[in-house]
N, C-alpha and C positions, 0 to 999 in steps of 0.2 A: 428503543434507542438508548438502551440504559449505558450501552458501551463509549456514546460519548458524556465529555465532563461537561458542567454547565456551560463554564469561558468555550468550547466549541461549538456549541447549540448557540452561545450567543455572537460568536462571527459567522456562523452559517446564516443566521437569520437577517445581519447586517448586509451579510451579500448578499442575499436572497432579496433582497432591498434595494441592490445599486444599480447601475449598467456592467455591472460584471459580470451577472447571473447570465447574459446571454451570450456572452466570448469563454465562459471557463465551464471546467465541469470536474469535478472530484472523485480522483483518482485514490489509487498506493491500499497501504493498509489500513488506515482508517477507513475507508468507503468498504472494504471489504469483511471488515468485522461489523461496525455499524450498522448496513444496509444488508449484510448477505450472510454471513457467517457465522455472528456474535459470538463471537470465540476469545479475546482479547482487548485488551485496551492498547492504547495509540495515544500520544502527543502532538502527533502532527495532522495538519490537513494540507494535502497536496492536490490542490488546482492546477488544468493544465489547458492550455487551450492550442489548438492546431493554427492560429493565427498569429502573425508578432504582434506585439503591443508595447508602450514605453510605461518605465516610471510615472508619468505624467498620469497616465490612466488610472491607476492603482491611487494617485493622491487623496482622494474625495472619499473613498473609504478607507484609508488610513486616516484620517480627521475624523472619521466617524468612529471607528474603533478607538485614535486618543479620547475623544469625547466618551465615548460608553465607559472607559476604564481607568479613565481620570489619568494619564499618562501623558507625561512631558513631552516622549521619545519614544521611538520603538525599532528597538535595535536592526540594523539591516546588511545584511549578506548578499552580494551577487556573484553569481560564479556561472558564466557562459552566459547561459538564456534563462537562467534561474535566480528569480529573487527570494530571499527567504527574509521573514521578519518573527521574532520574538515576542509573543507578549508577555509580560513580566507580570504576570499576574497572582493570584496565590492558586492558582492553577495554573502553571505557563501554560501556552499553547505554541507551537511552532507552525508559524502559514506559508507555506510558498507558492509562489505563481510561476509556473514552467511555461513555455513555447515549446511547443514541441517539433522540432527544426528539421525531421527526415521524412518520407515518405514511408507509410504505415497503411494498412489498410486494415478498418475496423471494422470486426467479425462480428458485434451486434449494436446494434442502435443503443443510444445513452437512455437511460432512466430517468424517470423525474420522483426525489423525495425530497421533504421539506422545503420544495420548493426551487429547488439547485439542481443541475444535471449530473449524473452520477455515471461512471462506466460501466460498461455490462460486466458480468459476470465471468465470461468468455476473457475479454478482455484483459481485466483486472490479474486474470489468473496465466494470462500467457502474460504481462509485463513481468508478473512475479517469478514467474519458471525463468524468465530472461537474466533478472537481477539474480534470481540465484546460481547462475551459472557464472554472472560479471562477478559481484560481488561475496554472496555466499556468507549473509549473514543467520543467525541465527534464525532473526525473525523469520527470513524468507524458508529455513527448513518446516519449522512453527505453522506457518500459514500454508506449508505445503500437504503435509499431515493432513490439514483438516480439509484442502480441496480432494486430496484423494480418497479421504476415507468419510468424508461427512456429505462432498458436494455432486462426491458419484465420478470426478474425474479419475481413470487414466494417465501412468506413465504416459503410453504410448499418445494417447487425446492430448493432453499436455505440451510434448515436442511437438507434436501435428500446428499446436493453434500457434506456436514459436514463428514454424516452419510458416503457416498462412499469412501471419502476422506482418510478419519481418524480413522474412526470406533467410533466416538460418537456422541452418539443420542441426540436431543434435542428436547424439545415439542415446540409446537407452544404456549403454554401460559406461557412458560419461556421465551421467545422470546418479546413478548409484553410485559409483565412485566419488563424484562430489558431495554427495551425503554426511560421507566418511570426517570432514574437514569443520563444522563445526556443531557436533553432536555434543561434544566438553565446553561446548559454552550454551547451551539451552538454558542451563541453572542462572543463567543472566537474565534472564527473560520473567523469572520469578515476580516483578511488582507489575507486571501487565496481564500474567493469567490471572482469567477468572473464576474456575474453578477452584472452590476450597482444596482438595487435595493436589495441590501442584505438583507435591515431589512425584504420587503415582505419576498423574499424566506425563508427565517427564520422562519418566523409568518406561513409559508406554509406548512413545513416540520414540526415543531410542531404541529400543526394542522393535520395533515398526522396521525403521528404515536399516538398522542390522541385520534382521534376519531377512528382510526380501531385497535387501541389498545383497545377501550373500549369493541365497537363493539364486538372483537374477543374474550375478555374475558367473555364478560356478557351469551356467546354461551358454555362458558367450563361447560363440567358439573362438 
């Protein structure tokens, strides 16, 4: 678990503690380097649970976390179904607690580590394929690299677990094409790999998705 910082092992262990260990379960890219991947570091731990829940629920470990960190405050963001809070710590940590508000169907059972419920593998990696087609950040190219080339996924397995997931489709030449868009911002990602040589892997993974991006398009009819 070297991939999380300590301030994360010690809100993982607090929840692992509360009544919230049995409504959430930890999702995004932290759960996917952490638990499956070890590929990266991550700031944030993203909880989510398929059921609503209020404020109110969340208070009893927010007093436990100001207690553990000695904290007056602790900054808080809602945006929809999404709470996110800040710890301020000399490790921040960024926690949020998501409801997860559409109908979804999950392609393998949650995990148990440290005590917390974690999402499958399957899972983790069709939300990510998904964000990178919404969003299309860096990280999401980053972590995709490593499911295809480390975790044995498939382009085409990939769109498939989208398609099972979610019920939307995506081709394989919208897939490469999207690659294209943020390759020149990898080099942002520099203070989360964990490999000594960053710039190769960099130069690697760029290389990766240019040349069977090209490959795979120059085959579309």
């Amino acid at each position: 678990m070297t991939e999380l910082n300590k301030n994360q092992k010690i809100l993982i262990k607090l929840l692992s503690a509360s009544l919230l260990v049995k409504k959430f379960y930890l999702s995004g890219g932290t759960a996917l380097s952490a638990f499956y991947l070890h590929h990266r570091l991550s700031v944030d731990l993203d909880f989510f649970s398929d059921k609503p829940f209020s404020y109110e629920e969340l208070t009893v470990f927010l007093n436990t976390v100001k207690e553990k960190f000695n904290l007056k405050d602790i900054p808080v963001v809602k945006i929809f179904d999404r709470w996110q809070f800040t710890i301020e710590a000399k490790e921040p940590v960024k926690i949020e607690f998501v409801y997860v508000n559409h109908e979804k169907k999950r392609l393998r059972p949650l995990k148990k580590y440290m005590n917390i419920f974690v999402d499958s593998l399957d899972d983790i990696a069709a939300n990510k394929t998904l964000a990178y087609f919404d969003r299309n950040e860096p990280k999401d190219l980053f972590d995709l690299y490593y499911l295809i080339n480390i975790s044995g996924f498939t382009v085409p397995h990939l769109l498939q677990i989208v398609k099972d997931k979610f019920g939307i489709k995506f081709s394989e030449f919208s897939f490469w094409s999207e690659s294209t868009k943020s390759l020149e911002l990898l080099k942002s990602l520099n203070p989360l790999i964990i490999d000594k040589n960053s710039e190769l892997l960099l130069k690697k993974i760029s290389s990766f998705f240019l040349e069977e991006g090209s490959r795979s398009l120059s085959f579309t009819p």
